[in-house]
N, C-alpha and C positions, 0 to 999 in steps of 0.2 A: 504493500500500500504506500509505504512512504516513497517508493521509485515511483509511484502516480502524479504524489504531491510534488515532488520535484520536478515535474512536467507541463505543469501549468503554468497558464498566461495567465499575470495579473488581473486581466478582463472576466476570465473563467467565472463562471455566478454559478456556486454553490446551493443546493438545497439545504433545510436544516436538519436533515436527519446525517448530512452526509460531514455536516461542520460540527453535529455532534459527536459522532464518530472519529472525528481529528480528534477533539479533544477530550474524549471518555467520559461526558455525560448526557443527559437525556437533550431531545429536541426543545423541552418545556424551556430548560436553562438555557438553550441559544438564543429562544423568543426574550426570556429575560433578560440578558446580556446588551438586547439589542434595545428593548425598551428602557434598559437603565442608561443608553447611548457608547455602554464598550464597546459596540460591531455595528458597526454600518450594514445599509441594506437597502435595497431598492425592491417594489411591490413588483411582480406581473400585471398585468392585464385584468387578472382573473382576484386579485388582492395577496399570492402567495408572497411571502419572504422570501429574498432570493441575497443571498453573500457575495461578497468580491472576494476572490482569491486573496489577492494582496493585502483586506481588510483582516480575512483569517490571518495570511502569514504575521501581517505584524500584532496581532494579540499574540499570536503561539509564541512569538521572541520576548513580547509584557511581560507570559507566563513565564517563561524558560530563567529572565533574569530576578524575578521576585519569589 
């Protein structure tokens, strides 16, 4: 999985089960994350939460130095 995430273009828009999965815990806690403003996110068409790559990479390095 992590040879996936190194593959990715900044642009890449993540679902939240798949940004939960980066970082081992549920989808509920990505929605929260994003409503407290730690993860950026832009809606669909349809109203889904959709991630930027680059928005996850730079929480996962937040995480890695705290």
């Amino acid at each position: 999985m992590l040879l996936q995430l190194q593959r990715r273009s900044d642009s890449d828009l993540l679902r939240p089960g798949e940004v939960a999965m980066i970082f081992g815990v549920r989808p509920a806690t990505v929605a929260r994350w994003s409503q407290e403003g730690r993860l950026a996110y832009t809606l669909t068409p349809g109203g889904h939460r959709r991630y930027w790559w680059a928005e996850v990479r730079k929480l996962l390095k937040y995480e890695e130095t705290t």
